[in-house]
Residue, then its C-alpha position, 0 to 999 in steps of 0.5 A: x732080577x737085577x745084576x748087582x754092582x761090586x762091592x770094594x771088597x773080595x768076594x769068597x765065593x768058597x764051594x759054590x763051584x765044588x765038584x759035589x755040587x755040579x752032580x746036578x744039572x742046576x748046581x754045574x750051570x750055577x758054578x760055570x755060569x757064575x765062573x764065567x761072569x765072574x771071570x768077565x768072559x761074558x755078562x750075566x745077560x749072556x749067560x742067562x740067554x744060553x741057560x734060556x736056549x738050554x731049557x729049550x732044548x731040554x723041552x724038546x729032549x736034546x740035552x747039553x751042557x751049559x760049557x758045550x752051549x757057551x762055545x757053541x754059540x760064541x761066549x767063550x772059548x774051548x781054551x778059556x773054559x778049559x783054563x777055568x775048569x782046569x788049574x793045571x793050565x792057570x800059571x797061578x795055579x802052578x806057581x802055588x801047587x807048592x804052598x807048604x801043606x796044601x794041594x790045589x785041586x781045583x779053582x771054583x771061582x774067578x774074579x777081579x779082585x781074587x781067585x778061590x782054588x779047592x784045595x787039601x790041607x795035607x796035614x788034616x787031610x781035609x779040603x778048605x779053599x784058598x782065597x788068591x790075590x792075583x799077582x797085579x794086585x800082590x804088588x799093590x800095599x792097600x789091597x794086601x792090607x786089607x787082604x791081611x786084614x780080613x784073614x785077621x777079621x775071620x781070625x778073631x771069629x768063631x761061630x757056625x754061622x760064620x766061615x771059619x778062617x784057617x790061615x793067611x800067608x804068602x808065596x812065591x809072591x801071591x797073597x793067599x788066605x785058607x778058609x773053611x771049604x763050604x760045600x754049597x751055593x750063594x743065596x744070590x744062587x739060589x735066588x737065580x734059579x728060583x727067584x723068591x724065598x718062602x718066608x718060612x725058608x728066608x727066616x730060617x737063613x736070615x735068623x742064621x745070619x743075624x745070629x753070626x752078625x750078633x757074635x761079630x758085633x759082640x766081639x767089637x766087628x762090623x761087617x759092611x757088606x752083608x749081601x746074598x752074595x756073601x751068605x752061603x747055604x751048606x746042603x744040610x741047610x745051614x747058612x754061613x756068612x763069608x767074606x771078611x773083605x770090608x769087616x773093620x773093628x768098631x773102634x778102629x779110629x785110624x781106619x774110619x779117619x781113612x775111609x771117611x768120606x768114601x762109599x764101602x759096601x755094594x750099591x743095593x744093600x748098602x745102608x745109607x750112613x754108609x752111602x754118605x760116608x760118614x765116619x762113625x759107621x756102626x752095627x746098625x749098618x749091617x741091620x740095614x744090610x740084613x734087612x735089604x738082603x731079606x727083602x730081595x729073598x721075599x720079594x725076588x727085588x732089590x729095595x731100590x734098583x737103578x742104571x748106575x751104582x750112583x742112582x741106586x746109593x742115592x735111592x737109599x738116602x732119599x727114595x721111600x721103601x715100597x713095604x715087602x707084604x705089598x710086593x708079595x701077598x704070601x709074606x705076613x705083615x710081621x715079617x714086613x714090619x721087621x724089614x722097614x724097621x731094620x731098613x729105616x733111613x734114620x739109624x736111630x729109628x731101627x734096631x738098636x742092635x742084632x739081637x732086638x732084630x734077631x728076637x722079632x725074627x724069632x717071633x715071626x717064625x713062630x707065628x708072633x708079633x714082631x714086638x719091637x718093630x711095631x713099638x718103633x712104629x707106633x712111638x714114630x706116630x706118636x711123635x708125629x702126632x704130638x708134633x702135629x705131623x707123622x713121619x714122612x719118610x714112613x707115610x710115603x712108603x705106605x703110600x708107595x705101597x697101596x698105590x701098587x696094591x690098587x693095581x692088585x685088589x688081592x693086596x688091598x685087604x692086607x693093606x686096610x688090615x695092616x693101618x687098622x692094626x697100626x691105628x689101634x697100636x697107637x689108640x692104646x699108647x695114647x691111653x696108657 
């Protein structure tokens, strides 16, 4: 799985490290593997070696912990492991033991841009997390405003689907913004440890998440960074959608007037209006987005990989997309046609809004045609036919994906099926 570029805005990250998660082995390597990613004390690859050489040693009935690993073979230190673990010993940490009703308790996750503490609301008697700017960044206007900016974003929203904000404010010169606590992993989490979803599974969080993006873009907000990072997973399975740090109202002129020209969102979601930075970014972005996020949950791959953030953007806007059905044989061709219809490079040729998306995936889940989808399929055809071409863009892809499903004879059935069904679609529209 490919290590995925930041994004410009903060990452939440709220409850993946929490202490009822680290009960199993899989949920403490998660939280601590992450932690030290996160907090650049070493690289994904690092870590991903050591878990290596702790299965090995699992295999042969020795057991060790992923922290006593990483000191042992060099990757961090006692002391810098202690600091994580600990926020007792985080200057940080002890500048905001005091913020008026809340108790730190614990930090569970590091990053450039921000800290996020376990903590107790006094007054409830309940645990949130609390999302710190570091002092550097404290001190810089356009990254408070944006913090501020997000709390005011999550504000605004109240859905089960979505983390609930509770407070923004400051102390003893940090930014601190209080959110719900989720007690769970990142589907980036999940993804690391078993590298594909089952479609039933990846429907089921994605059709939660669609549900949020409908109540955020009726309520006039865009999110711009839907990525498996920014999904969580609550034990009880319900899926909630985080991190606010890049979300701007629909009709915010100034902000768009600001941003135009400049790439927000994360290289391997991001959806190819905003590569281009156009200024009259909209909802279909965060289709996009949610489509990309669903193909690497069912496919175990980013749609488009490279070796620079650039290479991957550039991708985007040109490189035809390899259908998910022809990557993954398990997965149906409905479920494929969804991801290339909320995936396409032409906003105007996907979803017109969330909930047409939100139906089809509803559709497919109960074992039905995804309706919509393979309209704007076959009205691409027809208008390719009248026009005496068919959409290159659509053609290329297909052919990416049968020149993959020739190296597999499994996939080649699927592969004739599926242009057999888009061929009668097509014949009965020309009919009508």
């Amino acid at each position: 799985m490919a290590n995925e570029p930041k994004a410009v805005g903060n990452k939440t990250g709220a409850g993946s490290g929490s202490a009822a998660g680290q009960r199993s082995g899989a949920g403490a390597n998660s939280s601590i593997g992450r932690m030290v990613v996160d907090a650049r004390l070493a690289t994904p690859e690092e870590v991903q070696a050591v878990l290596a050489k702790q299965k090995k040693l699992r295999d042969e009935g020795k057991d060790a912990s992923l922290s006593e690993l990483l000191v042992k073979y060099g990757i961090v230190t006692a002391g810098q492991l202690k600091r994580l673990m600990n926020p007792a010993d985080d200057s940080m940490s002890q500048s905001l033991q005091q913020i008026p009703g809340f108790q730190i308790m614990q930090r569970i996750g590091a990053g450039a841009m921000a800290s996020v503490y376990k903590a107790r609301q006094l007054s409830l008697d309940r645990i949130v997390a609390i999302k710190i700017l570091p002092k550097r960044l404290s001190e810089d206007p356009e990254f408070v405003a944006r913090f501020y900016k997000e709390g005011r974003a999550a504000a605004k929203l109240n859905h089960n689907n979505i983390v609930q904000a509770i407070d923004v404010g400051e102390y003893a010169g940090y930014h601190y913004f209080v959110m719900e606590y989720v007690d769970g992993k990142t589907v980036y989490d999940i993804l690391a440890e078993r590298r594909v979803y089952s479609e039933k599974d990846a429907l089921a969080v994605i059709i939660q998440i669609a549900r949020a993006l409908e109540h955020a873009h009726a309520r006039g907000f865009i999110h711009r960074d839907v990525k498996p990072k920014n999904i969580m997973i609550t034990r009880d399975g319900n899926a909630k959608l985080a991190d606010m740090g890049l979300a701007r109202e629909a009709g915010d002129e100034a902000a768009a007037e600001a941003e135009k020209g400049r790439a927000y969102g994360t290289p391997y979601y991001i959806s190819p209006e905003q590569v281009r930075g156009v200024k009259d970014v909209d909802f279909r972005a965060d289709i996009y987005s949610l489509g990309a996020t669903l193909y690497h949950m069912v496919t175990g791959r980013v749609p488009f990989d490279g070796t620079t953030p650039g290479q991957i953007m550039q991708k985007h806007l040109k490189e035809p997309l390899v259908p998910p059905d022809h990557l993954n044989p398990n997965i149906s061709t409905g479920l494929g046609e969804v991801v290339e219809r909320a995936m396409a490079k032409d906003r105007n040729k996907r979803y017109a809004s969330t909930t047409d998306m939100l139906q089809d995936l509803e559709r497919v889940a109960r074992g039905e045609a995804p309706l919509q989808a393979r309209e704007g399929v076959a009205d691409s055809l027809l208008k390719g036919l009248g026009a005496g071409e068919v959409d290159a863009t659509y053609e290329a892809g297909r052919a990416a994906g049968v020149a993959r499903a020739s190296a597999n004879p499994a996939l080649i059935t699927a592969v004739i099926a599926e242009g057999v069904l888009i061929l009668i679609l097509v014949i009965a529209l020309l009919v009508k």
